[in-house]
C-alpha positions as CSV (number, residue, x, y, z in Angstrom):
1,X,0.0,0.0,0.0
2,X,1.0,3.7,0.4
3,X,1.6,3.8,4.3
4,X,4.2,7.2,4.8
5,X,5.0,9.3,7.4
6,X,3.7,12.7,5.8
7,X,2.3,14.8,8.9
8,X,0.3,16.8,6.0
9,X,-0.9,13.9,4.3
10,X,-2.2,12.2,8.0
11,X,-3.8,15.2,9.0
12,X,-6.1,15.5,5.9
13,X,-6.7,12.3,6.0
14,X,-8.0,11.9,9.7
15,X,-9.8,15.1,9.4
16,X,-11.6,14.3,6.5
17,X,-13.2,10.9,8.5
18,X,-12.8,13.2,11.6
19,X,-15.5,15.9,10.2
20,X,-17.4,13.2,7.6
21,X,-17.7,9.8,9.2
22,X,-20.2,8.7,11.4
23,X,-21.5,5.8,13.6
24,X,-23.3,3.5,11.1
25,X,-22.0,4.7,7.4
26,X,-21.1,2.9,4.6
27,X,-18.1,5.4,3.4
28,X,-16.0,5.1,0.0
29,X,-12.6,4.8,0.8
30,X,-9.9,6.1,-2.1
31,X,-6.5,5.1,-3.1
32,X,-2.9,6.1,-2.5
33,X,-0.6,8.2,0.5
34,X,-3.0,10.5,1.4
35,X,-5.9,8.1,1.9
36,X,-4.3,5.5,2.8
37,X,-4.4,7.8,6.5
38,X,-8.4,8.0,6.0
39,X,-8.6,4.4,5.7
40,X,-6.3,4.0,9.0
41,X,-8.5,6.5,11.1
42,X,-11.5,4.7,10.1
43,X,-9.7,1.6,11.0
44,X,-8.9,3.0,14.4
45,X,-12.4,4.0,15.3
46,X,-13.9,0.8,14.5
47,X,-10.8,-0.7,16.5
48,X,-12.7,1.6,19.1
49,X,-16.4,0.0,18.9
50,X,-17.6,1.9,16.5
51,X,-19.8,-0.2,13.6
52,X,-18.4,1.5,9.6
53,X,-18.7,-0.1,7.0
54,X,-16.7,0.3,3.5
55,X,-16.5,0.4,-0.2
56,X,-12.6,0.0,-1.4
57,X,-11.2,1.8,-4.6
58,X,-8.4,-0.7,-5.4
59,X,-7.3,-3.5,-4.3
60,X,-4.9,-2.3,-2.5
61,X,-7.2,-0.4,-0.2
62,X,-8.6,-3.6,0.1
63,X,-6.2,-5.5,1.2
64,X,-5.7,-2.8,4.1
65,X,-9.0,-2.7,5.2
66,X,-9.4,-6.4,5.8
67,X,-5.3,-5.7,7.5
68,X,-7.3,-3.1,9.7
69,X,-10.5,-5.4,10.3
70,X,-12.6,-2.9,8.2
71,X,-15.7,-4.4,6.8
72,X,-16.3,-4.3,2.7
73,X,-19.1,-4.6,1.1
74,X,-20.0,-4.4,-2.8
75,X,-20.3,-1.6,-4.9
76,X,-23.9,-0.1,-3.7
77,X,-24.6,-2.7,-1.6
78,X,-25.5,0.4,0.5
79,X,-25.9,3.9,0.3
80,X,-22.7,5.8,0.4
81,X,-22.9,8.8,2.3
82,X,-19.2,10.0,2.1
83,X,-16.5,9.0,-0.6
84,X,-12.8,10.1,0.8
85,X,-9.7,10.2,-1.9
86,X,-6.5,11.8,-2.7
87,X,-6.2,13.8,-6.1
88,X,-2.6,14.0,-8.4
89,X,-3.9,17.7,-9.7
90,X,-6.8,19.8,-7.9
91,X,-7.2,23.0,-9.9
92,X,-9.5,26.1,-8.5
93,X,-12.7,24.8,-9.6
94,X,-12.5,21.7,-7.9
95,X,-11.8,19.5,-11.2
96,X,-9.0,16.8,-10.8
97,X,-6.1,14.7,-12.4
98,X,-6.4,11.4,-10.6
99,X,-5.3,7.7,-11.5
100,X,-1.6,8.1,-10.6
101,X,-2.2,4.9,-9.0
102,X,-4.1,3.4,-11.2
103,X,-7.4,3.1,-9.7
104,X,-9.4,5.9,-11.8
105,X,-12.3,4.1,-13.1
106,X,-13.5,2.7,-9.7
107,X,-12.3,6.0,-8.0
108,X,-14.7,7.9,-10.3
109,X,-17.7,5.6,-9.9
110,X,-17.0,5.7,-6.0
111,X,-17.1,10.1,-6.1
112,X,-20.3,9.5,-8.4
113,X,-22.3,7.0,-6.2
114,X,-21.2,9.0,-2.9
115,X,-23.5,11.4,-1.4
116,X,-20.5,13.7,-0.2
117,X,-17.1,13.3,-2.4
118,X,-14.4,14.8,0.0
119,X,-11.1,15.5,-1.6
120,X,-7.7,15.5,0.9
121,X,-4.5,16.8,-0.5
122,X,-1.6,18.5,0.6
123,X,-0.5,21.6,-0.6
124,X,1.6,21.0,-3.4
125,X,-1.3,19.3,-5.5
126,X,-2.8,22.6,-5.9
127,X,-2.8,24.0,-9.5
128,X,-4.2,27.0,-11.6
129,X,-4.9,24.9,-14.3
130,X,-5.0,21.2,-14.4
131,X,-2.3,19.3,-17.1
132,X,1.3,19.5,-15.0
133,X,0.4,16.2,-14.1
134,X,-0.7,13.8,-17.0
135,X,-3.7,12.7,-17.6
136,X,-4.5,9.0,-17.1
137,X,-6.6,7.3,-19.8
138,X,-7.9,4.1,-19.3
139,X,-8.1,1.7,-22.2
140,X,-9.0,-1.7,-23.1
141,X,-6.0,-3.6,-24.4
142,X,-7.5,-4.9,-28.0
143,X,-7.6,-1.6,-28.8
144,X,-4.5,0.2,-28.0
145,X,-3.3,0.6,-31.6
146,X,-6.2,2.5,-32.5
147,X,-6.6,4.3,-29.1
148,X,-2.8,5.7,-29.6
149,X,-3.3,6.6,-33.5
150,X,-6.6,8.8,-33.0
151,X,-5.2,10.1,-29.7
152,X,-2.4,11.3,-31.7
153,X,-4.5,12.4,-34.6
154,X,-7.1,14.7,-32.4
155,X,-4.7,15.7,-30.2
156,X,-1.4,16.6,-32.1
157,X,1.3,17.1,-30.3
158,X,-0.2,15.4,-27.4
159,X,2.8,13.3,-25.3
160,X,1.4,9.9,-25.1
161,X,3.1,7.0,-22.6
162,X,1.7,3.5,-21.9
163,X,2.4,3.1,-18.8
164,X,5.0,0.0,-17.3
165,X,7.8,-1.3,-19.0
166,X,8.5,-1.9,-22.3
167,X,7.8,-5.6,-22.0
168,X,5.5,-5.4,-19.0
169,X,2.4,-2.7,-19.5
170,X,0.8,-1.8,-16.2
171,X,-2.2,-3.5,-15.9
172,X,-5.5,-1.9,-13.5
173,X,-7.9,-4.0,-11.6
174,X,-10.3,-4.4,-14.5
175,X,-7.6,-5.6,-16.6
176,X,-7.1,-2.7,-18.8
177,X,-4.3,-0.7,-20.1
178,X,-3.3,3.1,-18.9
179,X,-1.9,6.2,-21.2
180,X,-0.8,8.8,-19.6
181,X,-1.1,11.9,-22.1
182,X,0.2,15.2,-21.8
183,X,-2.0,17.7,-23.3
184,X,-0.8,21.1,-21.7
185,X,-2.7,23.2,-19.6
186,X,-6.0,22.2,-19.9
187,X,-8.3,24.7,-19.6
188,X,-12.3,22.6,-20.3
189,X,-12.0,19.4,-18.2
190,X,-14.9,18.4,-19.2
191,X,-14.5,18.9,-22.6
192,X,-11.5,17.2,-22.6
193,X,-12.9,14.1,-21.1
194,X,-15.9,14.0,-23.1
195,X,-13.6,14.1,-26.4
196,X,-11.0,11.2,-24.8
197,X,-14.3,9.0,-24.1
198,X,-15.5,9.3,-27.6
199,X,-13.0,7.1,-28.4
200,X,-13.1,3.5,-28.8
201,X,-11.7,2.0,-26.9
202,X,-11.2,4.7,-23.9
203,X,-12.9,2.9,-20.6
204,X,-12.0,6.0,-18.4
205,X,-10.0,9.1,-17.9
206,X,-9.1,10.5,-14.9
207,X,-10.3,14.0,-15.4
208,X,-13.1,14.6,-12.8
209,X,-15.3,17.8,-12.9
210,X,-18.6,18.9,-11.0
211,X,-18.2,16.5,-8.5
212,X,-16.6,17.3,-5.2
213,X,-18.4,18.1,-2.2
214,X,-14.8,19.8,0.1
215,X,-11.3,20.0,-0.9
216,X,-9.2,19.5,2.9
217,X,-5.5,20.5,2.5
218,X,-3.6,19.4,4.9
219,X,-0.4,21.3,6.6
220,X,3.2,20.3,7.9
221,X,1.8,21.6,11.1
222,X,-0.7,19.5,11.3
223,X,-3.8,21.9,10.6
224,X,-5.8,21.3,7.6
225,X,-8.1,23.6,5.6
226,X,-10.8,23.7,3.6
227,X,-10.6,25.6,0.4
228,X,-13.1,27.6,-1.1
């Protein structure tokens, strides 16, 4: 998993179950080192007595909640009211990069099925404009040929990577392939997504828009904020 020593990164991520997570809930939990300290705070309270139940991103975060005794359940096996996750890229508007660990397309249809989709960061993945980091694309493996050649057609001079090795291409939990594309600033998220899904091929990207509920950035110090 992503367990780290980031006071920053612990802080967000206990305040974000801290402020969101009650007695009773079924909660999304995200993937990667910020989340990773939401998922141990809600381990840690049911340690406690207290009866949460969750929905895992990855398998990763699965694999830690069953090391922290946290119960899963299925994808809306019950009502979600709160979905916690990291974000690579969280410009002003609240649209995001994510995927950087992989785990976009579940991440995204966690923050849609949540009734609250609460974002924890650190400072440094605040941005003016979303594109530093690049944009995960999720694709199904047939089709990776024609994926990269219309990608490269619509998009010229777009930066396009599969990610992994030469010989070994990273592979998601769904069994699918990821580019990572650099497009540049990119000023219409959703635009951008739309057009990258009209593709065949394209399973995901990991632009998401117009769907987060609080942004908590959290502070060497220990304090965390919310940002308007």
């Amino acid at each position: 998993m992503f367990e780290n020593d980031d006071p920053a990164k612990r802080a967000a991520g206990y305040a974000a179950v801290d402020r969101h997570v009650r007695e009773g809930m079924c909660v999304g939990l995200g993937t990667g080192s910020t989340a990773y300290w939401a998922i141990e705070r809600v381990g840690a309270r049911i340690a406690a007595g207290e009866r949460i139940e969750a929905v895992a991103t990855s398998a990763d975060s699965e694999r830690l909640c069953r090391r922290l005794s946290i119960p899963l359940v299925t994808f809306l096996a019950r009502p979600m009211a709160v979905a916690i996750d990291g974000a690579d890229e969280v410009a002003p508007d609240w649209s995001l990069t994510k995927g950087g660990g992989g785990a976009l397309f579940r991440e995204k249809a966690v923050a849609l099925a949540a009734e609250k989709y609460v974002v924890v960061v650190t400072e440094a993945k605040l941005v003016p404009l979303l594109g530093r980091f690049p944009t995960p694309v999720e694709i199904v493996p047939f089709a990776a040929p024609y994926v990269r050649r219309e990608l490269s057609a619509r998009f010229p001079g777009a930066e396009i990577a599969r990610r992994g090795t030469p010989g070994e291409p990273f592979v998601t939990d769904n069994g699918n392939w990821i580019f990572d594309c650099r497009f540049g600033e990119i000023h219409h998220p959703a635009g951008l997504d739309e057009a990258l899904r009209a593709i065949h091929g394209v399973v995901a990207t990991g632009l998401f828009y117009g769907m987060v509920s609080e942004v908590l950035v959290g502070e060497a110090n220990g304090e965390v904020r919310s940002i308007p």
